[in-house]
N, CA, C and O atoms as a MOPAC input file, in Angstrom:
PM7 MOZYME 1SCF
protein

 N     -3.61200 1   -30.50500 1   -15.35900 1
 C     -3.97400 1   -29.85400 1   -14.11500 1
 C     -4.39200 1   -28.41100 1   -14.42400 1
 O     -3.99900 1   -27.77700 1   -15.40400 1
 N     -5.18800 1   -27.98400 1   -13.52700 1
 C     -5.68500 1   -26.65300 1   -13.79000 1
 C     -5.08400 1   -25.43500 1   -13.35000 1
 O     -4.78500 1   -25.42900 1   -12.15600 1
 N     -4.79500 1   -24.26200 1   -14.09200 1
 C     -4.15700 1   -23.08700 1   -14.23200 1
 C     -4.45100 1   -21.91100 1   -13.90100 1
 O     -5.61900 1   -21.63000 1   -14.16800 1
 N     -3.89600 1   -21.14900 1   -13.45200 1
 C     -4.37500 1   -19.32400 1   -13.02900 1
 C     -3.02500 1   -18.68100 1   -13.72700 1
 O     -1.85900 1   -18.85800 1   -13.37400 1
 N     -3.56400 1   -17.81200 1   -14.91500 1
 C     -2.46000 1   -17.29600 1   -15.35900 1
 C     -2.99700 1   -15.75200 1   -15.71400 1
 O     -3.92600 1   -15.34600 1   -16.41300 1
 N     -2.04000 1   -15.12200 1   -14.95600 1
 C     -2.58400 1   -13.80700 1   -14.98900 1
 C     -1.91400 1   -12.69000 1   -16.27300 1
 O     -0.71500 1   -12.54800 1   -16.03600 1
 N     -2.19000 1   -12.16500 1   -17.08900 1
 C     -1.46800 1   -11.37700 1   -17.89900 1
 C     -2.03600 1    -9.88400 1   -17.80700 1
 O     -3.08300 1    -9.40600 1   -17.37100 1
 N     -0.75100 1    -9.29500 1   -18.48100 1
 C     -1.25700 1    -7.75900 1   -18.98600 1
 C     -2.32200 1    -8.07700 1   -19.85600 1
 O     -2.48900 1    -9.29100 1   -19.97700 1
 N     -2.92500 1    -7.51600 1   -20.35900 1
 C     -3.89800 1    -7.21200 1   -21.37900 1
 C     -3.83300 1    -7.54400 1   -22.64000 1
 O     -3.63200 1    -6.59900 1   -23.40200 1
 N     -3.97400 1    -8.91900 1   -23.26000 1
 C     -3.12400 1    -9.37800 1   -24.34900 1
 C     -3.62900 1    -8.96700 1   -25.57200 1
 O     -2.92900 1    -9.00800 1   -26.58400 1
 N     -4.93000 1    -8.52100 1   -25.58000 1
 C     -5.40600 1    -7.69100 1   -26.44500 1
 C     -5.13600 1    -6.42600 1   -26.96700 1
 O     -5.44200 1    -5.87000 1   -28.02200 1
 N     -4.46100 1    -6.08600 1   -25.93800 1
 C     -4.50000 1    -4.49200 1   -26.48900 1
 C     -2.75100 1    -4.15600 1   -26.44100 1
 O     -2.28600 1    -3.02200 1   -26.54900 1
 N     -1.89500 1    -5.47100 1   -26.24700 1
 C     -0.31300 1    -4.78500 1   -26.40100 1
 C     -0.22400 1    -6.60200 1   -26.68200 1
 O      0.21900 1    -7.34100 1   -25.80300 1
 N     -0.56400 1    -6.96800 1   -27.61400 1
 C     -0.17900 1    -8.53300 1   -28.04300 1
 C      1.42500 1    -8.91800 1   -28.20200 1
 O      1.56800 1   -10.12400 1   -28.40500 1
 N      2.54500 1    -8.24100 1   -28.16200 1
 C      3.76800 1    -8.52200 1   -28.07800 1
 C      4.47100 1    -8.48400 1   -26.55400 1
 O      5.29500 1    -9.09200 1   -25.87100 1
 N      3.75500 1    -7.58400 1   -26.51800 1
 C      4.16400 1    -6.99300 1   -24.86200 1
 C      3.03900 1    -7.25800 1   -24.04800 1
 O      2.30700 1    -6.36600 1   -23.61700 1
 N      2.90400 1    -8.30300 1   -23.85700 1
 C      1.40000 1    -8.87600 1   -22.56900 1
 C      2.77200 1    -9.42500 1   -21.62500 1
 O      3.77200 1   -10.02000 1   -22.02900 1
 N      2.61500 1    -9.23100 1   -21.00300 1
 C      3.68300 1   -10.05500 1   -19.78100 1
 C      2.34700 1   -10.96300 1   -18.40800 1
 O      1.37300 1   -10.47300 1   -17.83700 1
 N      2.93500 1   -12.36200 1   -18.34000 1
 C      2.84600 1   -13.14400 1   -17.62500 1
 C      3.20400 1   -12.99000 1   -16.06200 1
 O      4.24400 1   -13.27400 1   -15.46800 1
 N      1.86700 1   -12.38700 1   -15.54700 1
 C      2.63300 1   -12.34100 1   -14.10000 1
 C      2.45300 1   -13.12700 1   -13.23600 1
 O      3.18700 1   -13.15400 1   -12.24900 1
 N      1.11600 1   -14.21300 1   -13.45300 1
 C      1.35200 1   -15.56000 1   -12.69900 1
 C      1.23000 1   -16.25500 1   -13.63300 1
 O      0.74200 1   -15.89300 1   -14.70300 1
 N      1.78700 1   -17.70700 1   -13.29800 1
 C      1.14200 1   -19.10300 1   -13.85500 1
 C      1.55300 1   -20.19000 1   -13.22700 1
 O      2.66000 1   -20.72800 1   -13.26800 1
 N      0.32700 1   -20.56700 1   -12.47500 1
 C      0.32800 1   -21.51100 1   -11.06700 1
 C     -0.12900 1   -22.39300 1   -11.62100 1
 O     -1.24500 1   -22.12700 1   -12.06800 1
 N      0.21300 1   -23.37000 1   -11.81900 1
 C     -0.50000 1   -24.83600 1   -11.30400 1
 C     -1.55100 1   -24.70600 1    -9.99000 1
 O     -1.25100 1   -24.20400 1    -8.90700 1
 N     -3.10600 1   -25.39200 1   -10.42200 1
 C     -3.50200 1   -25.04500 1    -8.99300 1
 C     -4.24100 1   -26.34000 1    -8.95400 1
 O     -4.19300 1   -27.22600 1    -9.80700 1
 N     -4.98100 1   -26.32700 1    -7.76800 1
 C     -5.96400 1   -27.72300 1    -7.59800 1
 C     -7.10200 1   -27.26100 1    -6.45600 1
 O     -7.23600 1   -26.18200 1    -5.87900 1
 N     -7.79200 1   -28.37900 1    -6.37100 1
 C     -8.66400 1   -28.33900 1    -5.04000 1
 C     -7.92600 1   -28.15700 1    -3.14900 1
 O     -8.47100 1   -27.81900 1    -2.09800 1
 N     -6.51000 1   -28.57200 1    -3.48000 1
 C     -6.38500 1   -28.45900 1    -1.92100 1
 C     -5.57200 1   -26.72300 1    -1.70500 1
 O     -5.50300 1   -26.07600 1    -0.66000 1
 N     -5.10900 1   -26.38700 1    -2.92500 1
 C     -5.24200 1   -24.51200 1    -2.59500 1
 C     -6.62000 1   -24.11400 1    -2.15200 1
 O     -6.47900 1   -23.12200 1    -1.43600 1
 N     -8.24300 1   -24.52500 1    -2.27900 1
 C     -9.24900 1   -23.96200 1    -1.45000 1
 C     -9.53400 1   -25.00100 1    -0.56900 1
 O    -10.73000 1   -25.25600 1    -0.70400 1
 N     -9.13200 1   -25.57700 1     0.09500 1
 C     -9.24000 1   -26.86300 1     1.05200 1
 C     -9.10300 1   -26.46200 1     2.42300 1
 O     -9.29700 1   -27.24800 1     3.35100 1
 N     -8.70100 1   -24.99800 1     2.61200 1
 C     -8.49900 1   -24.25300 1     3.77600 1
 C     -8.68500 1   -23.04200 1     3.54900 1
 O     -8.48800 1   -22.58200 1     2.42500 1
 N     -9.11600 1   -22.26500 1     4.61200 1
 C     -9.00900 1   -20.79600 1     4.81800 1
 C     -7.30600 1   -19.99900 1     4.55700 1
 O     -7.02500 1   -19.06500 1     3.80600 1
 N     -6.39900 1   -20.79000 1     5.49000 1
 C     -5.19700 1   -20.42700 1     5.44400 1
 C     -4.61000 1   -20.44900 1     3.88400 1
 O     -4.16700 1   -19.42600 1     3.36100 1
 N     -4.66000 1   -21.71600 1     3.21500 1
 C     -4.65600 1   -22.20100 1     1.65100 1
 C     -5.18100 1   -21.00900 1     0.60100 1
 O     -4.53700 1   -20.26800 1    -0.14100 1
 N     -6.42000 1   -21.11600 1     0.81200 1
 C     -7.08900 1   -20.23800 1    -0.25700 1
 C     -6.77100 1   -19.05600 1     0.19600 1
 O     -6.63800 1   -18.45400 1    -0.87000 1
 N     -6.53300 1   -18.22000 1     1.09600 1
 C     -6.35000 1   -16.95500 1     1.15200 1
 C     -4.54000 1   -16.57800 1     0.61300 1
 O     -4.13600 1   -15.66100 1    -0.10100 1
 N     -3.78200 1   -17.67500 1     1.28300 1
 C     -2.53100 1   -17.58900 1     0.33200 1
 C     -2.64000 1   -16.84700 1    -1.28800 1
 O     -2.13300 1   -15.80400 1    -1.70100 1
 N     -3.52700 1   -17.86700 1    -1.98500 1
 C     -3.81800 1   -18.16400 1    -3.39800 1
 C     -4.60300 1   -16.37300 1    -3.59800 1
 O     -4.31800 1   -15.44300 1    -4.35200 1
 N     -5.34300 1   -16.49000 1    -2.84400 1
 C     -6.41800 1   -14.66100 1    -3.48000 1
 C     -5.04600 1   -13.81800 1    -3.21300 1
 O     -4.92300 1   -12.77700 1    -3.85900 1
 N     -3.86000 1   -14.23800 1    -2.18500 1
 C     -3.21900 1   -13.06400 1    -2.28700 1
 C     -1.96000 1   -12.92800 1    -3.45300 1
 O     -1.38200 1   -12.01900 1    -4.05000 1
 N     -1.92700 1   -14.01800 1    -3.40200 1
 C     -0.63300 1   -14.46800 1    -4.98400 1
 C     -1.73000 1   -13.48200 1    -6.24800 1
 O     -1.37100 1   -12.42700 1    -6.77100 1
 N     -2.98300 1   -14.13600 1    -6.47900 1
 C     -3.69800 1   -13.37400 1    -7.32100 1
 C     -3.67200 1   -12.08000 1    -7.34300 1
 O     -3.27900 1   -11.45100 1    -8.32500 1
 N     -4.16500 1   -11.43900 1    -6.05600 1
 C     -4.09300 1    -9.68500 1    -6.07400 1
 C     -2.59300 1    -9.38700 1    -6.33900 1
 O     -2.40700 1    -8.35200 1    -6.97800 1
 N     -1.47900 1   -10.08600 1    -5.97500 1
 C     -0.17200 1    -9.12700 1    -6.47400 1
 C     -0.17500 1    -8.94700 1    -7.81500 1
 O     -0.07000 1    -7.89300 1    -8.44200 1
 N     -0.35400 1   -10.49900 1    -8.36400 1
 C     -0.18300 1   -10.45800 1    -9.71100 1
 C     -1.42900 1    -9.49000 1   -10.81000 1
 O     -1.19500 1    -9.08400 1   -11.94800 1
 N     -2.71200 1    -9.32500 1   -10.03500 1
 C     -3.40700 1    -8.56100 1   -10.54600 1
 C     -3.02700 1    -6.80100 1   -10.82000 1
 O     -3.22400 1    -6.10400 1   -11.81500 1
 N     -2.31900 1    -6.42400 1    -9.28600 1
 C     -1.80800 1    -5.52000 1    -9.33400 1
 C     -0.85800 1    -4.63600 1   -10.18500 1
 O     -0.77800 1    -3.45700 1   -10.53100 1
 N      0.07700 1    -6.23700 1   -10.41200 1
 C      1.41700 1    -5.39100 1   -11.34500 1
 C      0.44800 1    -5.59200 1   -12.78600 1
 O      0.60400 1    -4.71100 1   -13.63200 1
 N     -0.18300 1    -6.30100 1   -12.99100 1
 C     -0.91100 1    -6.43200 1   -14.64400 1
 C     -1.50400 1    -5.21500 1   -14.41400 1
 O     -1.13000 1    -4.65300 1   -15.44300 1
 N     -2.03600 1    -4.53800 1   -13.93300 1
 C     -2.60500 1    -3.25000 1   -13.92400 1
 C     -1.52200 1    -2.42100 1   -14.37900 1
 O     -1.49500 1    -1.98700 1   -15.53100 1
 N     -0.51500 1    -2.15100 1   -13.42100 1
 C      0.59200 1    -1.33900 1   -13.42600 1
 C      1.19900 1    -1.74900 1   -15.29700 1
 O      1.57900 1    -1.07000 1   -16.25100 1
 N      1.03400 1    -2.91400 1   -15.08200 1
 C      2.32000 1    -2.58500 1   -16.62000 1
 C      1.20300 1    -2.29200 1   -17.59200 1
 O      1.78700 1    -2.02600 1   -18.64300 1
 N      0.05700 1    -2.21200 1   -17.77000 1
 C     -1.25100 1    -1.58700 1   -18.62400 1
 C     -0.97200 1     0.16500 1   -18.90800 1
 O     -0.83800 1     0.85200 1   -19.92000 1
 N     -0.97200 1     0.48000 1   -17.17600 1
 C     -0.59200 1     1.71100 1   -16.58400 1
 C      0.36500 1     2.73400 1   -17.67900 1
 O      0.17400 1     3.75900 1   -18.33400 1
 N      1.74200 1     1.55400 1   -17.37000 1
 C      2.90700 1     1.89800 1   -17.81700 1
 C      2.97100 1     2.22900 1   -19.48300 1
 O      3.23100 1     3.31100 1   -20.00800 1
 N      2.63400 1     0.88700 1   -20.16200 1
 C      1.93200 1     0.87600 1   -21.86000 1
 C      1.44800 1     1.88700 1   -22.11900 1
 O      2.04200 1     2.66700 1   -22.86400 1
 N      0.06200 1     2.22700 1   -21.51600 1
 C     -0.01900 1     3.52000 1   -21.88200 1
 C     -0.08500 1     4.60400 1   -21.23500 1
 O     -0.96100 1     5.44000 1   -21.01500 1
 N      1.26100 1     4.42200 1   -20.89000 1
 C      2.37000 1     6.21300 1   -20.18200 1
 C      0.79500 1     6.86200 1   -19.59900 1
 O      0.53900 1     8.03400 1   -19.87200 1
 N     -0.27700 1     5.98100 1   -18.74700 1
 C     -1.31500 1     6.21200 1   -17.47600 1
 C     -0.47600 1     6.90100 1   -16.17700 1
 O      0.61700 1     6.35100 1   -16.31600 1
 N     -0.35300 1     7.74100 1   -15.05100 1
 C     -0.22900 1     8.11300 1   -13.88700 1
 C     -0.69300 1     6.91100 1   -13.23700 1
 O     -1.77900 1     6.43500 1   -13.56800 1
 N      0.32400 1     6.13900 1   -11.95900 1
 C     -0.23400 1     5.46800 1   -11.26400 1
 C     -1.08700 1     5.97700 1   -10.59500 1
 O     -1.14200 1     7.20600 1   -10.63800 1
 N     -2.01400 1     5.28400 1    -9.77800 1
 C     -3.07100 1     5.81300 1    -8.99900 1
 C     -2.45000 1     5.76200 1    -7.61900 1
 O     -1.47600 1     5.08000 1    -7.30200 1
 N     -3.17500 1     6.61200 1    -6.80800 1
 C     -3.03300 1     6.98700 1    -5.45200 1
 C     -3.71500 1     5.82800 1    -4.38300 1
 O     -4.59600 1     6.09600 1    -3.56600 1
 N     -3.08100 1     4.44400 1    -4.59100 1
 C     -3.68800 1     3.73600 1    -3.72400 1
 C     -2.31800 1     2.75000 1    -2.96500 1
 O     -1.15000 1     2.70400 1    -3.35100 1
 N     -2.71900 1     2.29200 1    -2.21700 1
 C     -1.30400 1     1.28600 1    -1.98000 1
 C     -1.50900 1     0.13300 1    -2.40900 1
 O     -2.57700 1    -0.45300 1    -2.58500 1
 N     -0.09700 1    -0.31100 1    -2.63800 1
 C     -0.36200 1    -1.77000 1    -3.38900 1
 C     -1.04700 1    -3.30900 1    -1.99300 1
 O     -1.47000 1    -3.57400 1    -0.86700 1
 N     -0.84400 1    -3.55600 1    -2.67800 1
 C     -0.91900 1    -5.08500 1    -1.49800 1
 C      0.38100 1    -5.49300 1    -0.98100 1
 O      1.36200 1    -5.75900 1    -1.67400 1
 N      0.29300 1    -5.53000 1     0.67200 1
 C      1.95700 1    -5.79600 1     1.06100 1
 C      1.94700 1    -6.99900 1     0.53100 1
 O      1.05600 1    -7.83200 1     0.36200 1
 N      3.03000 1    -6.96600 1     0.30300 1
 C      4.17100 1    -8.64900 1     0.01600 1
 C      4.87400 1    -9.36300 1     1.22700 1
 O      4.44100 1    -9.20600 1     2.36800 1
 N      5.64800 1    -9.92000 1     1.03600 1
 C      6.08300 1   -10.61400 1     2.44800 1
 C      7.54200 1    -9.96700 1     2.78800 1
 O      8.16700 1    -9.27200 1     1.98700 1
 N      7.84300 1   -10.19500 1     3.67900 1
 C      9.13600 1    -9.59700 1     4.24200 1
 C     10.29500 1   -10.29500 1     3.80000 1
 O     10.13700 1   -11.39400 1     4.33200 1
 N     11.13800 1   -10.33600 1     3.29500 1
 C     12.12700 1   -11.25100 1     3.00000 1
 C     12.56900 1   -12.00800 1     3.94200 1
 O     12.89500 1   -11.42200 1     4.97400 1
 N     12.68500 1   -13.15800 1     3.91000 1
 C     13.48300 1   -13.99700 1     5.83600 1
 C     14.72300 1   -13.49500 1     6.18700 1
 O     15.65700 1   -13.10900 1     5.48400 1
 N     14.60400 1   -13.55300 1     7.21800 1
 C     15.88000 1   -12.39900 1     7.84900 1
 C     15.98300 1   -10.90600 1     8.34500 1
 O     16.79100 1   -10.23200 1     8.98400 1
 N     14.69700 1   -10.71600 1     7.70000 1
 C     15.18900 1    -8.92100 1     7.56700 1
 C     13.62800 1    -8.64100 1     9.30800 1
 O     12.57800 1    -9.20300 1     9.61800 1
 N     14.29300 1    -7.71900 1     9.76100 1
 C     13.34300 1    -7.09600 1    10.52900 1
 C     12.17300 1    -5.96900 1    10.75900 1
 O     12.44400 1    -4.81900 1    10.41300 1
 N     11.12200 1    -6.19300 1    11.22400 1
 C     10.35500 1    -5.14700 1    11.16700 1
 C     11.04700 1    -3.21400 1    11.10200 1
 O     10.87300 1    -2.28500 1    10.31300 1
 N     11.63800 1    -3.34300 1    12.05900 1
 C     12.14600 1    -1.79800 1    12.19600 1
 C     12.84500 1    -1.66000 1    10.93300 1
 O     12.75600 1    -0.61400 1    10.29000 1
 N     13.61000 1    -2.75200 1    10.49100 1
 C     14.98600 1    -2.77800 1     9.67100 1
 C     14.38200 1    -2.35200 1     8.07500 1
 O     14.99200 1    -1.82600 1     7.14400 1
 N     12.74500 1    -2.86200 1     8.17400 1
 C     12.64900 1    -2.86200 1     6.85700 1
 C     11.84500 1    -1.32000 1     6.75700 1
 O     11.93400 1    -0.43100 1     5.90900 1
 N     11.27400 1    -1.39500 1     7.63700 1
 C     10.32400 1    -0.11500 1     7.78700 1
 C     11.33500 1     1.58600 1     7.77900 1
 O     10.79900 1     2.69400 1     7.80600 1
 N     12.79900 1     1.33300 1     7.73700 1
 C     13.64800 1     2.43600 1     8.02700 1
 C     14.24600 1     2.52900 1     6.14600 1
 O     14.57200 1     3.49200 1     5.45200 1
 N     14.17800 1     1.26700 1     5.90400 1
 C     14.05600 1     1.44100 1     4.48000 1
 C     13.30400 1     1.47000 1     3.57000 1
 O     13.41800 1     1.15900 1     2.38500 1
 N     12.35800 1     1.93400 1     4.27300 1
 C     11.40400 1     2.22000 1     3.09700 1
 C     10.99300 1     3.69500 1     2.93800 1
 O     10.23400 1     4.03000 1     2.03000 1

């Protein structure tokens, strides 16, 4: 079955590449709007932190952008989470 596996940069820190996705994927992840947009957003997190730990490797300043929200944990509330942050 076919794969999306996202890494740090395995070229340029070959011990230290870290794996930040590896999905199993298929045709019915783009079989929907709702589906495939799930999937681009699993991608952008994992694109994100592969940036960041590149970043980190080489002791880079993060950049001044926001990340991509994530999901809320179940349970927790809008106000509840927004007061902790």
């Amino acid at each position: 079955m076919p794969r999306v596996i996202v890494t740090s940069d395995p070229t340029r820190v070959t011990r230290h590449a870290s794996v930040l996705l590896d999905e199993q994927v298929s045709s019915i992840h783009l079989a929907s709007g709702h589906a495939a947009s799930q999937l681009i957003e699993r991608l952008a997190w994992a694109i994100n932190d592969a940036e960041e730990a590149e970043r980190e490797q080489a002791g880079a300043p993060a950049p001044r952008r926001a990340p991509a929200p994530r999901p809320r944990a179940a349970g927790r509330s809008r106000r509840r989470s927004a007061a902790a942050a």
